[in-house]
C-alpha positions as CSV (number, residue, x, y, z in Angstrom):
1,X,8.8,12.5,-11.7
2,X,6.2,10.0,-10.1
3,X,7.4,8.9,-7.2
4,X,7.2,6.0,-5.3
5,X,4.4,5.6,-3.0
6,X,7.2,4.9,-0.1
7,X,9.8,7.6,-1.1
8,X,6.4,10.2,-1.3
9,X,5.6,9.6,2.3
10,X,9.3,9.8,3.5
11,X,9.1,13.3,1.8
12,X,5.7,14.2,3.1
13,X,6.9,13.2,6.7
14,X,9.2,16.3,6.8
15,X,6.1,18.4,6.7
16,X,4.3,16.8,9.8
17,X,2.1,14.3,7.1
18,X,1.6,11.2,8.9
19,X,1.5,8.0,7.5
20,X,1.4,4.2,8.7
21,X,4.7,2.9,10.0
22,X,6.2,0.9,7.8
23,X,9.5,-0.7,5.6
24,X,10.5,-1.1,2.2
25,X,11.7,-4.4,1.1
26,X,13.3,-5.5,-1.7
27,X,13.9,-8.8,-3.9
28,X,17.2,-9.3,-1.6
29,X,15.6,-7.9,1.5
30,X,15.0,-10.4,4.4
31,X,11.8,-9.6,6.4
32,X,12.8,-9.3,9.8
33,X,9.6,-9.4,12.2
34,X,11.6,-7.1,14.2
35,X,11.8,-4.1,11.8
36,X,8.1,-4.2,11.3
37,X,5.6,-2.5,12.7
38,X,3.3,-4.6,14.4
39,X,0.8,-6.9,12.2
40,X,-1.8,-7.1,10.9
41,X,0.0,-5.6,7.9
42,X,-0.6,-4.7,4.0
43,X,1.6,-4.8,1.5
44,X,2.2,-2.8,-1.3
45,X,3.6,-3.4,-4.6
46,X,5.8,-0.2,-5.5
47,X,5.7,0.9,-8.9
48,X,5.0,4.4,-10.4
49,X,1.4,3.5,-11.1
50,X,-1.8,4.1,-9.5
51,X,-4.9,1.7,-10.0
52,X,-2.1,-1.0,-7.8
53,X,-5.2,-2.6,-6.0
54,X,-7.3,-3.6,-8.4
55,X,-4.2,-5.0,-10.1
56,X,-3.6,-7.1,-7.5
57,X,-0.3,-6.0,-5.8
58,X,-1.8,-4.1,-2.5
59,X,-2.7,-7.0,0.0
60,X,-3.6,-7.5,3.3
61,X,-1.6,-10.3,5.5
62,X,-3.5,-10.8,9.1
63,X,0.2,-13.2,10.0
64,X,3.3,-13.8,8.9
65,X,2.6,-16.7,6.9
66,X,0.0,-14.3,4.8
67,X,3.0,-11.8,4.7
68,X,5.6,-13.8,3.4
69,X,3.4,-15.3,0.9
70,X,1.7,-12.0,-0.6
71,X,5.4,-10.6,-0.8
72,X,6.5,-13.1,-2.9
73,X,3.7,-13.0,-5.0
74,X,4.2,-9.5,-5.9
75,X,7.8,-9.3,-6.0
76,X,9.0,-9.6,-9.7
77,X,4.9,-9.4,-11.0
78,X,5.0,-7.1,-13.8
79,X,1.9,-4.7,-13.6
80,X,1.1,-1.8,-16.3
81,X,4.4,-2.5,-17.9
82,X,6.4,-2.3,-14.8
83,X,8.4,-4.9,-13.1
84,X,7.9,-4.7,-9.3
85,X,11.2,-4.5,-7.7
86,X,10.0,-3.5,-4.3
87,X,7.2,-3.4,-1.3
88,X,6.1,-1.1,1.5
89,X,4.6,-3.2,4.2
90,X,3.2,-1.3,6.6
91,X,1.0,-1.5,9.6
92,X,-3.0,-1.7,8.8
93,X,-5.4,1.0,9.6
94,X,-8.5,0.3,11.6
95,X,-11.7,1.8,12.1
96,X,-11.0,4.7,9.3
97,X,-13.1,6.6,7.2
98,X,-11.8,6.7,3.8
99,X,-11.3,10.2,2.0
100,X,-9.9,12.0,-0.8
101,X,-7.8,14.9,-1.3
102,X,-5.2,16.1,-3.8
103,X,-3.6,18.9,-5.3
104,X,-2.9,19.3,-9.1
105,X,-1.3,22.1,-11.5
106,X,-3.8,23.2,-13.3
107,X,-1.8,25.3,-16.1
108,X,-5.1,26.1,-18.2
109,X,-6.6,27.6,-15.4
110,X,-3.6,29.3,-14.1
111,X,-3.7,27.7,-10.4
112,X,-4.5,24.4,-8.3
113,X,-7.1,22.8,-8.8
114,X,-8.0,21.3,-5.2
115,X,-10.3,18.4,-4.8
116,X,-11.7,17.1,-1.6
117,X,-14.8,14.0,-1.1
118,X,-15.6,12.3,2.0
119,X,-15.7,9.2,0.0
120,X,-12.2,7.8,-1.0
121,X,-10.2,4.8,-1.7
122,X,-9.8,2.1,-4.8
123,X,-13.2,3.3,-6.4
124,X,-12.6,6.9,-6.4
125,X,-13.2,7.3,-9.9
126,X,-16.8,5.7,-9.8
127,X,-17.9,7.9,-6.8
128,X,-20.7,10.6,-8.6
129,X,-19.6,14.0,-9.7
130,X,-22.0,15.7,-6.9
131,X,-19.9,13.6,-4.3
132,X,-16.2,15.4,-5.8
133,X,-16.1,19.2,-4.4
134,X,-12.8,21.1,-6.3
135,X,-12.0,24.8,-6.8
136,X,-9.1,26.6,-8.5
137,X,-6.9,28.3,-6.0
138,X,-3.9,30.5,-6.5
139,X,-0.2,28.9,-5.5
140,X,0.1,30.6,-3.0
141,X,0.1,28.6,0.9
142,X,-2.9,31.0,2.5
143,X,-4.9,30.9,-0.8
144,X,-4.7,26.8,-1.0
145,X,-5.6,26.3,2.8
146,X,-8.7,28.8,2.3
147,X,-9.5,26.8,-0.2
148,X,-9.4,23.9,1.1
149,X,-11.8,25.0,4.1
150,X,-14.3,26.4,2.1
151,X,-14.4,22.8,0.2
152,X,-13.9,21.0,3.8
153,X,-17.7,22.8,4.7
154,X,-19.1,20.3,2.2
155,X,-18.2,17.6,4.1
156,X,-19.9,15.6,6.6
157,X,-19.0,18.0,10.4
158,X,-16.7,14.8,11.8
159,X,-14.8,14.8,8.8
160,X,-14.2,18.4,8.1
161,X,-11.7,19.5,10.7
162,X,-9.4,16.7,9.6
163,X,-9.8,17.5,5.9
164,X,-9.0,21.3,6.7
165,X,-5.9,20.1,8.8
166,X,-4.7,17.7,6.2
167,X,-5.2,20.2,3.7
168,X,-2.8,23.0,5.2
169,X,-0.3,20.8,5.4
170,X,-0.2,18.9,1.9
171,X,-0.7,22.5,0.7
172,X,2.6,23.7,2.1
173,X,4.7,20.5,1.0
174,X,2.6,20.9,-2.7
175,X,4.5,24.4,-3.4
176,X,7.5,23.4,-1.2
177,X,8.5,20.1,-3.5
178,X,7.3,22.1,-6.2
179,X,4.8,19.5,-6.9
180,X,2.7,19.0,-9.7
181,X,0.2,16.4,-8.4
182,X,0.2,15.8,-4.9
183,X,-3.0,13.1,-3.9
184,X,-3.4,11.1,-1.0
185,X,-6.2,8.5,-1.4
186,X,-7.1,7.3,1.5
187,X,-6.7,10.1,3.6
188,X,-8.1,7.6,6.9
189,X,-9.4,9.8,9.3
190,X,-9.7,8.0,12.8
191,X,-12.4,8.0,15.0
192,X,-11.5,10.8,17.3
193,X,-9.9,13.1,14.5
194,X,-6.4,12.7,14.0
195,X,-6.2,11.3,10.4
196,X,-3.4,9.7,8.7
197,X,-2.1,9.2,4.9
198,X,-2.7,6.1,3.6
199,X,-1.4,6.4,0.3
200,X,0.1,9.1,-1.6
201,X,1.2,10.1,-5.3
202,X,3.4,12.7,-5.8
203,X,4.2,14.0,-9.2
204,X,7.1,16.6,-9.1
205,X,8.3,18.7,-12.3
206,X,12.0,17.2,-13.6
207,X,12.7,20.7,-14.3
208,X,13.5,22.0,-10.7
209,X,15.4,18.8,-9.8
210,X,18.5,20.8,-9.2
211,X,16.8,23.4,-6.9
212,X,15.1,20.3,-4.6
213,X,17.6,18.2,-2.8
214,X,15.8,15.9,-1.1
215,X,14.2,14.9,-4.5
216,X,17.8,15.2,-6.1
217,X,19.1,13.0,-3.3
218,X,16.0,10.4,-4.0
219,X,17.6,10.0,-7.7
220,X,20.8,9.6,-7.0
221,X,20.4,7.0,-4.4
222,X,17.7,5.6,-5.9
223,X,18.5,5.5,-9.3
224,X,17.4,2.4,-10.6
225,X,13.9,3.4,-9.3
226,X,14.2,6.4,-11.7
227,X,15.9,5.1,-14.2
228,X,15.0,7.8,-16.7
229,X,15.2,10.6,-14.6
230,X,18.5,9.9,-13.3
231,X,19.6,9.4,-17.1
232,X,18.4,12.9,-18.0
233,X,20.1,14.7,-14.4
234,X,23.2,13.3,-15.4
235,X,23.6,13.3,-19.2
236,X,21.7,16.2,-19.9
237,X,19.0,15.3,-22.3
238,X,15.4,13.2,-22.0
239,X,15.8,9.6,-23.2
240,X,12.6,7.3,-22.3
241,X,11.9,3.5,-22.8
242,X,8.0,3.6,-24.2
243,X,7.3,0.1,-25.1
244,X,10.5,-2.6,-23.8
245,X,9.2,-4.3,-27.0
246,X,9.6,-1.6,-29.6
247,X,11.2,-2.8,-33.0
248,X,12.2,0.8,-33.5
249,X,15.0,2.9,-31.8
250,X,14.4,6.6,-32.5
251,X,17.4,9.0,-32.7
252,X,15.3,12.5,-32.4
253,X,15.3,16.1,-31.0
254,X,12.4,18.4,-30.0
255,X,10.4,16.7,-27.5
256,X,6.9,17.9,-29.2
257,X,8.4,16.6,-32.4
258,X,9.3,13.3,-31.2
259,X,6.1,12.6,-29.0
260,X,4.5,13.3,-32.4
261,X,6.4,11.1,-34.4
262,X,5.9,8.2,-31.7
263,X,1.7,9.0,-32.3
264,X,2.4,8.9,-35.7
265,X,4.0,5.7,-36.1
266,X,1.8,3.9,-33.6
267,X,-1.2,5.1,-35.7
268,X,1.0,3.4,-38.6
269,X,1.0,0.1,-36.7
270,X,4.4,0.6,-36.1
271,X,6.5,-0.2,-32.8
272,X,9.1,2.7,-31.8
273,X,11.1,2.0,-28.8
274,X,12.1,5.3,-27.2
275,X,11.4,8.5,-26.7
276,X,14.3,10.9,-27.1
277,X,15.0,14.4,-27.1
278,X,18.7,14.7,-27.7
279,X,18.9,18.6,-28.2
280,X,21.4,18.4,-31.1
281,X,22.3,22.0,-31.2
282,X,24.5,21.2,-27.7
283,X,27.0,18.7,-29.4
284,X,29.5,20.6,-31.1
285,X,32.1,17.9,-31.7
286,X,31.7,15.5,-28.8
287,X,30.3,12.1,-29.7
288,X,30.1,10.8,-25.8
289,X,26.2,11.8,-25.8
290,X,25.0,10.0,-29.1
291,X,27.5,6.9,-28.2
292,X,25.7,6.6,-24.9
293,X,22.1,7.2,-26.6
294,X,23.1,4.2,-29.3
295,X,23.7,1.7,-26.9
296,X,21.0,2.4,-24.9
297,X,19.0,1.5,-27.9
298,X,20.8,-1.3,-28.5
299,X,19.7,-2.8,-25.5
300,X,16.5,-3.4,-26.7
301,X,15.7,-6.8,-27.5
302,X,13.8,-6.3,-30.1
303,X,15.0,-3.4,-32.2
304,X,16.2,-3.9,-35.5
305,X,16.1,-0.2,-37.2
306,X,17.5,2.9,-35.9
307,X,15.4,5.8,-37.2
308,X,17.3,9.1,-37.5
309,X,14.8,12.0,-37.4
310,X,16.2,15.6,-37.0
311,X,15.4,18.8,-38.2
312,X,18.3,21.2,-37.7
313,X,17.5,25.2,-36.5
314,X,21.4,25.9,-35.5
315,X,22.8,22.6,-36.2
316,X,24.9,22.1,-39.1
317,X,23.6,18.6,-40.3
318,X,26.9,18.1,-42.0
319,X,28.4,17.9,-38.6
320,X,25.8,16.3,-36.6
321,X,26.4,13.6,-39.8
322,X,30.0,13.0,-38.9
323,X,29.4,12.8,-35.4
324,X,26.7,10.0,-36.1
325,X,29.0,7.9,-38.1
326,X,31.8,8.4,-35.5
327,X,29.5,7.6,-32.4
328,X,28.2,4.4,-34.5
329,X,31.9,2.8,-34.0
330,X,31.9,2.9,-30.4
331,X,28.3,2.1,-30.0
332,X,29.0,-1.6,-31.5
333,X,24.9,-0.5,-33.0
334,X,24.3,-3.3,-35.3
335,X,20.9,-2.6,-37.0
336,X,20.2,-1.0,-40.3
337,X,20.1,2.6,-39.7
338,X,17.3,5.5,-41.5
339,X,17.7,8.9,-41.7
340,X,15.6,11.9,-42.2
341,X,17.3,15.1,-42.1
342,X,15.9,18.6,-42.4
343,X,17.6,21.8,-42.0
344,X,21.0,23.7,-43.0
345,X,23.8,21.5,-44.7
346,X,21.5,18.9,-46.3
347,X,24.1,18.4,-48.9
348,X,27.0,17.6,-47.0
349,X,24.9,15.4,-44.8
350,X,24.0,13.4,-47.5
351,X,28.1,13.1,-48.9
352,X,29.1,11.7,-45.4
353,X,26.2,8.9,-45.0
354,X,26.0,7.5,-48.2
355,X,29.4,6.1,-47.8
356,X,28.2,4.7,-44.3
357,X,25.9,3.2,-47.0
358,X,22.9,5.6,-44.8
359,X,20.2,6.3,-47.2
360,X,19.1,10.1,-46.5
361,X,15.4,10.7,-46.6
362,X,13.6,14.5,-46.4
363,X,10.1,13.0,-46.5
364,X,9.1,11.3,-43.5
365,X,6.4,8.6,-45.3
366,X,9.9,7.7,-47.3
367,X,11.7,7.3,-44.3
368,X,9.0,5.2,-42.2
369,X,8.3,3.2,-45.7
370,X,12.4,2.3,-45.2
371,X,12.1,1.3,-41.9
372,X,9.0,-1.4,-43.2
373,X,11.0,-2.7,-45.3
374,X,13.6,-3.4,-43.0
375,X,11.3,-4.9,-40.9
376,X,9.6,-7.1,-43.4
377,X,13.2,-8.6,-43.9
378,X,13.7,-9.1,-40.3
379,X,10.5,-11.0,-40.2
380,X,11.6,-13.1,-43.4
């Protein structure tokens, strides 16, 4: 999950990370001079994103006038895909230097990769390669803050002590949150030491939701902020909008299978538009999963073919058929629908859709050349 820049300081906060005082406001939010922290002030466009300044929704307002006007501006703007539905403004920070540090699960290496430069901010990724110090450290709290001192000694001697401090304490809420990225660029560190967060992305693993409860309790308040993440804690299964304009809806299981089959029919010039990972072998004779999936995909806009695509291991596709044509009722789904089935019970699959007038496809060019044609009589 990539959180928010505003919910990953909250979090970081409970580990002594500080960061400038500020507020999140919303579209229905009233800014209340009151509630802020005094100006001048920058405001931040929140959306699960990074490169947000040289897109144009992180601002600096010097008065109010500035401040309601930038907030405006970049309420509702849609950056990267993303509609923003919310702003941090916070207090500014003068007379800082900009640096860089962050943590990231490196799974090849077996370890953290740390990474520390006493040059940070919105053009990290231009900075030289001899400027970027990293090592691979074990996940384990001692190991990550030796590490980061050793990489601290590369940095200029006003800088290093904060970078060491910094880096003890992002190290301890990286394995606490169970964090897979944790970054904070800027890291400002003030003229006599103390250094404070300026921004930070935190990526945390989905998988050990139900073991962290403050991120838990982020999704379940928050849940139109995580809209897909919620979906999956509460219905079980991974269901992701890829492109709002996709023409496809995809009803698949196996997450490497379907991230492949999205590749595929992009390469195809094809528009699928969601990623699903359904995990078929858990239905057994309830319908209340695919009905929910099918009108989630109904929702799109733009989708006018449903594309079936499982292959069954301990599925009977017999039943997973019967279940499809009973959750089709409910789901009011009214598109053409493909399917194309591999695995145990072929046969019977095939005797319950054709009646549904479902044509069955094993080959997946067959099946993707069913869904052009569809298409093509959309378009005419």
């Amino acid at each position: 999950m990539y959180l928010l820049e505003h919910d990953a300081k909250e979090l970081l906060s409970a580990y002594d990370i500080p960061a400038p005082r500020g507020r999140l406001i919303g579209r229905d939010d009233t800014i209340e001079r009151s509630a802020l922290p005094p100006g001048p002030w920058i405001v931040k466009g929140q959306i699960a994103a990074g490169g947000r300044g040289k897109a144009g929704i992180i601002r600096k307002a010097a008065n109010t006038g500035e401040l309601s006007s930038h907030t405006a501006e970049i309420l509702g703007a849609t950056v990267k895909g993303r509609e923003v539905a919310a702003v941090r403004i916070e207090q500014q920070v003068a007379d800082a230097r900009e640096v860089y540090i962050g943590f990231l699960l490196d799974a090849a290496g077996g370890g953290v990769r740390v990474i520390v430069s006493a040059s940070g901010g919105m053009d990290i990724e231009q900075i030289s390669h001899d400027q970027i110090h990293s090592a691979l450290a074990q996940p384990e709290e001692t190991a990550l803050k030796d590490c980061v001192q050793r990489l601290a000694r590369n940095l200029p001697p006003e800088l290093a002590p904060a970078v060491s401090d910094a880096g003890g304490k992002l190290a301890r809420a990286f394995l606490a949150l169970e964090a897979m990225l944790l970054e904070i660029n800027p890291l400002f560190v003030l003229p006599d030491g103390r250094w404070v967060a300026g921004d930070a992305k935190l990526v945390t693993d989905d998988n050990a939701l139900s073991r962290q409860k403050s991120l838990e309790s982020v999704v379940k308040t928050r849940a139109a902020d995580y809209t897909d993440v919620a979906r999956k804690h509460e219905h079980g299964f991974d269901y992701v909008v890829v492109d709002p304009a996709g023409e496809i809806g995809l009803l698949t299981t196996g997450a490497g299978l379907s991230m492949m089959l999205i590749d595929e029919m992009r390469s195809a010039g094809l528009k699928p538009y969601n990623f699903l990972d359904i995990r078929t072998g858990g239905l057994r004779g309830e319908t209340k999963r695919l009905t929910q999936v099918l009108k989630w995909i109904g929702e799109g806009k733009n989708v006018k073919v449903l594309l079936v695509n499982i292959f069954a291991g301990i599925t009977d596709l017999g039943e997973f058929s019967r279940l499809l044509i009973a959750a089709l009722g409910p789901a009011n789904l009214k598109i053409p629908v493909i399917a194309r089935l591999v695995g145990t019970n072929l046969s019977t699959a095939r005797e319950v859709l054709a009646p549904a007038g479902i044509p069955l496809h094993t080959d997946l060019d067959a099946a993707l050349d069913a869904v052009r044609k569809h298409l093509q009589r959309g378009d005419e």
